[in-house]
N, C-alpha and C positions, 0 to 999 in steps of 0.2 A: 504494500500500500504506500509506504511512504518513499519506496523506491519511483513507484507510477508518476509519484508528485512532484521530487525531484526531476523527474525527466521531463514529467512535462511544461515544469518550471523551466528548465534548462534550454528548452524548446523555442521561449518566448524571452529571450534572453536581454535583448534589443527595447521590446514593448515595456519590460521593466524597470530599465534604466531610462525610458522617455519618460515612464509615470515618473520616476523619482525625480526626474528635476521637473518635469510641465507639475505637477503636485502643487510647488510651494511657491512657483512663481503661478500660477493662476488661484491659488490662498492669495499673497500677497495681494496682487492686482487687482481682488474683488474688495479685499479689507481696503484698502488705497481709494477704492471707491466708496464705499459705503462708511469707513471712517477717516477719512484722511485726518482729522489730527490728532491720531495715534502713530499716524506715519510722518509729522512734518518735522520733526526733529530728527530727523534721517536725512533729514535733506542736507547734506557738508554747507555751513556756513558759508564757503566762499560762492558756491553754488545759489545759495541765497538770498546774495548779494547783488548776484546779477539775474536772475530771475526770479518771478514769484514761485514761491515754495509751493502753494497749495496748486498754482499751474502746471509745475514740473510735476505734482505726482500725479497730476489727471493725466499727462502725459506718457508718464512713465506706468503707470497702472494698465493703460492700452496697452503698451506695450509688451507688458509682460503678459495680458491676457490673448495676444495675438501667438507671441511665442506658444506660450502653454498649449493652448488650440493646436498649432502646427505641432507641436511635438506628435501631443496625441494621439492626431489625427496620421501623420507620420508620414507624411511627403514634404518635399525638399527638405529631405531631413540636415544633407549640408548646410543650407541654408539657416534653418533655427535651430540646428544644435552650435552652429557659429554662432549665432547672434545670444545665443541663451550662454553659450563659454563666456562671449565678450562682458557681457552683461553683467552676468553672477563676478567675474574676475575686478569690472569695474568698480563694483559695491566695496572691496577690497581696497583696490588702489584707489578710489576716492573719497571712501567716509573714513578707511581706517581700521585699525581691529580694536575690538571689543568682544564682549565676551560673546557672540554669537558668530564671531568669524568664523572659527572652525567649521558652523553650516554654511556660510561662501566660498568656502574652501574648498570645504569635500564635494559640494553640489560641482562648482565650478570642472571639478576633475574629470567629475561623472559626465557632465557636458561636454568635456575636451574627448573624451572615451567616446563617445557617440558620434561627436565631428570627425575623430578618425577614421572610425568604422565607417563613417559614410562615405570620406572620402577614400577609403581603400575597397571600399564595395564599386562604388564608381569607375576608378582605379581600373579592377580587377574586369569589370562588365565591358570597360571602351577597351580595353588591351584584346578578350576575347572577341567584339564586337567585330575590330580592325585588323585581326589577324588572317593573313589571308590562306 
């Protein structure tokens, strides 16, 4: 039984790791929406400065609910597992670490794992494609 489950976990290897990063950035992006100002003190200060806070998260909340969607959904997947790396990576390099970076971190990884496999699935399709 728990052999069956493993495997057919193992199966769906890919759809796993898209729920675990599309998860927390389509959390995020609906929280962003319906409470932004439990989010606007995330907004990096200098970020703040030059745009309005509550504007960027209506902004950034799209965005993360666009990503999340595409993962999901699971086409161009190079496309938003890039955009969900650059993302989750920038949260890091622009607000800083705290004590929640570790989940930007790890998420960030997970999405780098997915951009590669896409782009080595790609990769591997246009080589066979073009082979003559």
């Amino acid at each position: 039984m728990l052999k069956a489950i493993l495997r057919a976990l193992s199966e769906r290897e890919d759809l796993l790791l898209r729920v675990a990063v599309a998860f927390p950035l389509l959390w995020a992006g609906l929280s962003q929406i319906t409470n932004p100002t439990d989010w606007v003190g995330f907004v990096p200060p200098w970020l703040a400065s030059i745009v309005d806070a509550e504007a960027f998260l209506g902004i950034h909340s799209f965005f993360n609910l666009i990503i999340g969607v595409g993962l999901l959904l699971g086409f161009w997947r190079i496309i938003f597992s890039g955009l969900a790396t650059a993302s989750l990576a920038s949260i890091v390099i622009f607000y800083g670490v705290d004590d929640i970076t570790f989940r930007d971190v790890g998420l960030a990884i997970v999405a780098l794992v997915l951009f590669l496999r896409a782009l080595k699935s790609h990769w591997q399709f246009n080589v066979i494609k073009h082979t003559p």
